[in-house]
N, C-alpha and C positions, 0 to 999 in steps of 0.2 A: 459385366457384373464385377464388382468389387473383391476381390482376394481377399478374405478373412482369414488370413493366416498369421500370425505376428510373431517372427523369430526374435529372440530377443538380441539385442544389440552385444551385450556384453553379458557375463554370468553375472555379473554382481547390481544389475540396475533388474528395481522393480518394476514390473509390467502391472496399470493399472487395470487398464482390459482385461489381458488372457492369463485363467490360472496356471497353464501351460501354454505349448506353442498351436495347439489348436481347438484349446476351451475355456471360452467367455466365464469371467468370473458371476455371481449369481447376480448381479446389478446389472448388467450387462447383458443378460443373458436373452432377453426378447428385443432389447436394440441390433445385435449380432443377429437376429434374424430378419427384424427391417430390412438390415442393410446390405444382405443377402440378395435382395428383393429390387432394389434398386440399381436401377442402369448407373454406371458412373460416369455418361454423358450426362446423366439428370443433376450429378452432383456437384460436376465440374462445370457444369455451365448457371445452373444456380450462385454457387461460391461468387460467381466470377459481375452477374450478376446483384448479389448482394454488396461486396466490395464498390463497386459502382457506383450504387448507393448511396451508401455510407459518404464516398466523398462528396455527393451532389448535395447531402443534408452536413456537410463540414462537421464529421464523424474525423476531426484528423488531429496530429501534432507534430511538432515543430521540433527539426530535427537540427537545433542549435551549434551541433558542432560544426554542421558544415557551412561553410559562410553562405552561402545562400540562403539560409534558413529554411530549409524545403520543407512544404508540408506534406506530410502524409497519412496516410488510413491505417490503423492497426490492423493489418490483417488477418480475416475473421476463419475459420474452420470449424468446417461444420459436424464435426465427429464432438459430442458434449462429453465433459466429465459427470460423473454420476456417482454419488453417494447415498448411502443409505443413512436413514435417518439417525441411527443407533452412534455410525461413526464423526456424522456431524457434531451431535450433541457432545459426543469424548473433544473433538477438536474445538466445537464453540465453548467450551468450561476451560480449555485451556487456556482458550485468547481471552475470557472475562476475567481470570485468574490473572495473568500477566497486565492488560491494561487497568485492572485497581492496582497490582504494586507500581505498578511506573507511575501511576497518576500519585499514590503516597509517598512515594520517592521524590518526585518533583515537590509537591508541597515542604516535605522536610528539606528540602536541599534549601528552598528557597527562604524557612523560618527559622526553625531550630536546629537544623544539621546533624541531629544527632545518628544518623549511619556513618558521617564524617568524624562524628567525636570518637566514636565505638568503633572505628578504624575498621569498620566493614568496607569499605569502599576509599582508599583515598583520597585526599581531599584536594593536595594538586592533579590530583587528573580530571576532576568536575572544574573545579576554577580554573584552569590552563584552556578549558576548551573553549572553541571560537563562539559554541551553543547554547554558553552559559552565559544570560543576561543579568546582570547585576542590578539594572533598573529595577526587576521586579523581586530582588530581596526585600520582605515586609508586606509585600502588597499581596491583599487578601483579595480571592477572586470569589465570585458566586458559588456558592456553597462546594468551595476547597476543591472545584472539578477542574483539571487542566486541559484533561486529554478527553475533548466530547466527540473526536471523530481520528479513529486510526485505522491503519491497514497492518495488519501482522501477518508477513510475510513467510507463509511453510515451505517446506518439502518435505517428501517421503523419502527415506532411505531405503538402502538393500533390502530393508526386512518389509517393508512396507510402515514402516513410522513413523509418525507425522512430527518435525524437527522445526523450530523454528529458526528461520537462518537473517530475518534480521528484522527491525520496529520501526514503523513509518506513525509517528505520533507529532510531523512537522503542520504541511495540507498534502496529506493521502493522495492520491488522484486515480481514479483507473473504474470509477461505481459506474458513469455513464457507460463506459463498452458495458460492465455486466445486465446493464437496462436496456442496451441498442441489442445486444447478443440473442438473448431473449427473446424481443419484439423480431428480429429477422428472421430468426431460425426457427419461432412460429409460423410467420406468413409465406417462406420459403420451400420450409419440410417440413408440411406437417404430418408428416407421414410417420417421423421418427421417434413422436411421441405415444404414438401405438400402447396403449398396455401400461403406460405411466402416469401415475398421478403422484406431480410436482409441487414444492413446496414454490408459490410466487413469490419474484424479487421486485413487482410494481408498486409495491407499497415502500418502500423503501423511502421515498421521497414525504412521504406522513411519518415517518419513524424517523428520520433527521429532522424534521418540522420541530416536532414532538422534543424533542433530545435541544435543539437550539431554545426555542421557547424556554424551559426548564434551566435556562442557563443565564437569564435573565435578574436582575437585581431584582430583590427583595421588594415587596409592594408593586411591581409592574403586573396589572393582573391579565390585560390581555397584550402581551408582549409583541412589538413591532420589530420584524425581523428583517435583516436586509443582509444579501450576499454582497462580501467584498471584490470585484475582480482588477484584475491589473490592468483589462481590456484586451480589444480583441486578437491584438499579436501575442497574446499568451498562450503557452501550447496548449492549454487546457482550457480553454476561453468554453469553446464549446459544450466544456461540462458545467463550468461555473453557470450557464445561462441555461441548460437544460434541467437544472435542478432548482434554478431560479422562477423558472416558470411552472417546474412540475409543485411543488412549492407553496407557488401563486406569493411569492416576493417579491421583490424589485431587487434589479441588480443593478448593483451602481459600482461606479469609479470613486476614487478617490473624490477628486472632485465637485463629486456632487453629495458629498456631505461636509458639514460643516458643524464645527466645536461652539456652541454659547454658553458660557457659564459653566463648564463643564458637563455640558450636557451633550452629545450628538443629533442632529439632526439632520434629514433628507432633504434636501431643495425640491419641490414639487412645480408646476403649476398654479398648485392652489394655496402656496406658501411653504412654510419650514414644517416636516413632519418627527414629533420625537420617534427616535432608534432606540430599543432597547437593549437588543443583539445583533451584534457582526458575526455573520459565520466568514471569515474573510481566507482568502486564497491567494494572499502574497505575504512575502517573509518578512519575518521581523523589522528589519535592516529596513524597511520604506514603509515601516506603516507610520511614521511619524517624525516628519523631519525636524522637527524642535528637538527629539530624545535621541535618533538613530543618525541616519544619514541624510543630512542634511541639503542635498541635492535630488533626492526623493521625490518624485512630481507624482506616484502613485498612493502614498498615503493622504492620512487625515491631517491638518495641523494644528495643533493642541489634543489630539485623542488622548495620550498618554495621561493627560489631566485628568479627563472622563473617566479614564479607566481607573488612574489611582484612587480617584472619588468614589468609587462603587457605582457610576452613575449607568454604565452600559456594561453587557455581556462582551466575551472576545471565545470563537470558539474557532481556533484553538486558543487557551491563554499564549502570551506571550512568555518565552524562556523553554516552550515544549521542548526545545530540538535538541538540548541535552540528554533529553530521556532516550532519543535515536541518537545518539553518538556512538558511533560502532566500537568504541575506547570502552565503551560501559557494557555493552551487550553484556560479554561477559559477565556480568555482576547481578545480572536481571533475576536467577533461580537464589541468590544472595536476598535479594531484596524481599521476594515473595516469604521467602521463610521470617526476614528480622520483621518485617508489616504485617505479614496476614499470618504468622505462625502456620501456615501449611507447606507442603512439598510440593515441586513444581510439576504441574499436569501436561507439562511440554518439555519436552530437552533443549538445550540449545546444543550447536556445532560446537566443535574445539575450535578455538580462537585464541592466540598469540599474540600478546602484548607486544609491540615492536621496540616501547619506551625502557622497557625494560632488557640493559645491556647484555646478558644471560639468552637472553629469550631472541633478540635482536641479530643476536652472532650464531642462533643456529636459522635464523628464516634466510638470511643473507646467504649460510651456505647450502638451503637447499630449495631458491626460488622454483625452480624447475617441475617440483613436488607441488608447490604452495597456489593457494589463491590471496595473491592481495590487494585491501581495500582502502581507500581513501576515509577516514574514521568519519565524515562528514559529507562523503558521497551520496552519488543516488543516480538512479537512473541507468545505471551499468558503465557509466565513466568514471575513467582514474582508475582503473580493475587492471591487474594482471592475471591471466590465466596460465601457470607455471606451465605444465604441459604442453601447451600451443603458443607459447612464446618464443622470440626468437633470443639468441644469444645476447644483440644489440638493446634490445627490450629490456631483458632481464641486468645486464649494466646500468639502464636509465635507472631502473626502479631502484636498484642498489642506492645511486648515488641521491635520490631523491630519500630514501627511508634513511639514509645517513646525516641527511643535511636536517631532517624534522621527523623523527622518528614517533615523536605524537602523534602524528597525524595518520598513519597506518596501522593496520591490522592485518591478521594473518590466518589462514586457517586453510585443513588439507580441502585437495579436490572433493567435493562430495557427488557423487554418480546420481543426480535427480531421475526421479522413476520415469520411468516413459508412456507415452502412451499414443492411440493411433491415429494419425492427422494425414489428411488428404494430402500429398504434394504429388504435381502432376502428373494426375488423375491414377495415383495407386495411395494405397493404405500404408504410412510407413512410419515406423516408429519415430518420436523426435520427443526432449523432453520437456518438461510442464514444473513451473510449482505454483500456488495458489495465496492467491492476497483476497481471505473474510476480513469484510471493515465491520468494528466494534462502534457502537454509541454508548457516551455516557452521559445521560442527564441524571437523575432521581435513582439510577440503577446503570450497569454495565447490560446493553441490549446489542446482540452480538446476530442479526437476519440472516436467514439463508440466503443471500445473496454474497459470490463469491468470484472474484476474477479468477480464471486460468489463465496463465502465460503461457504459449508452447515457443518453443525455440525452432521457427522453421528453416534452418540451415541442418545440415547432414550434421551430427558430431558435434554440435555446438551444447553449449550448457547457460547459456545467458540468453536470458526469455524477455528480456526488457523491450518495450515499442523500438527502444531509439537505437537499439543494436539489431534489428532485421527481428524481433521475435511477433509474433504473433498473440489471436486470442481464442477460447471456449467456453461455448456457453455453460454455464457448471449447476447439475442439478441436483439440489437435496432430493430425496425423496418424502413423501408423505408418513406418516408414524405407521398409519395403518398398511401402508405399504411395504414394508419393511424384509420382507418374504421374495421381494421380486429378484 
């Protein structure tokens, strides 16, 4: 049987399981007796199982840094996070709160500038950055929405508080594991749903329908939607087509659309079909070799046309990835006040300007302390872990933050909460933080549907695929459930 005992790691990391070190907090509290119940031969040889799975249905991605390209399975854990309805709700108001101010931040950056002129936000640190497209200065997008699909990435702190630690408003990626986590951990253990009644994440694929659709130019009244992917050596191929069919889109390549007149169109079979919206999942930089990079064989050629016509949707707009520049994070609880006049319903982390000579000359002298980020990263590459770094490491990073000091960010260790994940075959704490993707069509629609990362290495704090972390399946609870 399974050890339900869970000491905590450190005094200062929250436990999301146990209110103490041997009582299941009240959301917990009938799962902690499932799993009581359960042989952990049942569970270990399931996981093991499921995983298998996962790679034979190409559930994987592509672990770019190493030259072989290896693919892999995120792997899955079958201990679920579990919230109660009440605190979902506090957390999804926060992430609709933040993605309307970035989405009015992006439009003003890109029209009137006026957070730039009112010197709320400097103006060379928006234009300086690599995320700021200048093509789409003036160009007005489907009803002023930029950001129709993000992931806002949290953590809980010491106290248990839910901290925003950074803004994925590029192409998100991570919804297919919350829809594979789900469907496995149903037909695996269904044991462990005993006594719960779960807010479903399978709708999810008609609520991004919905949100794309609505993103569509003016007069298109039944809107033809089609997924952009890069193809199939994209780490994330898998999702792009799993959502393409749940859907019931077509998913195409570049390639197989083509610009007339400023219009987009599908190459079919049965001839050219109008496009009215791209939900597309490759970067700026190649969606259009006429305007970007001109060696591009994944984009469209002539779209930029299209688009500056009004003639098709782009979901995400082009020029989003300034709104996730980690240069600006900081400014985000700024924005929400000078845009929506209200106070921000999330915190963000402390975060250290590097550009700034002052701020620059005390991160330098106390790396060792520090977490630093590449302002344009992602994925958990370009990251120093001051702590777990070695001497030689923390010189690289010096002389890189010296040489472009823009391009980094700083901010202390933050001890993400823990919570309890199978590694073999005992219950052991590792830590977790949680990426809700927000839609915005007609409204900010924010689904219970929510990736956990856990970090399955001992002591690690980086929960990303492509650094060894892991996933869990994450469950709101029901309204009326609320008592569990």
């Amino acid at each position: 049987m399974l050890e339900l005992v869970q000491r905590p790691v450190v005094d200062d990391v929250f436990d999301e399981f146990f209110a103490d070190p041997t009582t299941p907090r009240a959301n917990y509290a009938r799962l902690a007796v499932t799993l009581a119940a359960v042989e952990t031969d049942t569970l270990v040889n399931g996981v093991r199982a499921i995983n298998a799975a996962l790679l034979r249905r190409g559930v994987t991605f592509t672990v770019y840094a190493e030259s072989s390209g290896t693919e892999r399975i995120f792997p899955f854990d079958p201990i679920p996070r579990i919230f109660s309805h009440r605190e979902w709700r506090r957390m999804a108001a926060g992430v609709e709160q933040r993605v309307r101010a970035l989405n009015a931040f992006l439009h003003d950056v890109y029209h009137d500038g006026r957070i730039l002129r009112e010197g709320r936000i400097p103006r060379e640190l928006v234009h300086s950055s690599d995320l700021f497209v200048r093509e789409m200065i003036g160009v007005r997008v489907p009803n002023d929405v930029y950001i129709h699909v993000s992931g806002i990435d949290l953590i809980h702190d010491d106290q248990g508080t839910p901290r925003v630690l950074e803004d994925n408003v590029r192409t998100p990626s991570g919804i297919s594991y919350v829809l594979e986590n789900r469907d496995v951990l149903k037909r695996t253990f269904p044991r462990l749903f005993d006594g719960y009644r779960i807010e479903p994440v399978d709708d999810y694929p008609l609520r991004l329908l919905r949100t794309l659709q609505e993103a569509a130019p003016h007069g298109a009244r039944e809107p033809n939607v089609v997924v952009l992917t890069p193809g199939v050596y994209n780490s994330a191929y898998y999702e792009h087509a799993v959502l393409a069919r749940s859907m019931g889109v077509p998913l195409a390549e570049g390639r197989d659309l083509l610009v007339v007149d400023n219009r987009v169109f599908l190459k079919t079979t049965a001839g050219l079909e109008r496009v009215d919206v791209i939900y597309r999942r490759i970067d700026d930089d190649f969606i259009d070799p006429l305007y970007f990079r001109p060696d591009s064989a994944l984009g469209i050629v002539g779209f930029m046309n299209a688009y500056r016509a009004g003639n098709v949707g782009l979901a995400n707009a082009i020029g989003t990835g300034i709104a996730d520049d980690k240069a600006l994070y900081r400014f985000v609880p700024a924005m929400i006040r000078f845009y929506l006049g209200e106070e921000p319903l999330l915190e963000n982390v402390e975060t250290l300007d590097c550009s700034d000579p002052v701020t620059r000359r005390h991160v330098l002298a106390h790396l060792e302390q520090l977490v630093v980020k590449r302002t344009n990263g992602s994925g958990g590459y370009g990251m120093l872990i001051g702590p777990a770094s070695t001497a030689a490491e923390r010189e690289d990073f010096a002389r890189r933050i010296e040489a472009t000091p823009r391009t980094f960010i700083a901010q202390p260790v933050i001890q993400l909460s823990s919570h309890p994940t199978l590694v073999d075959g005992q219950l052991s704490p590792r830590r977790i933080d949680l990426r809700p993707f927000a839609l915005y069509g007609k409204r900010v629609d924010v689904p219970p549907a929510a990736l956990t990362r856990v970090a399955l290495r001992k002591g690690s704090l980086v929960v990303n695929s492509s650094q060894g972390g892991g996933s869990k399946d994450t469950w709101v609870l029901a309204a009326e459930d609320d008592d569990a």
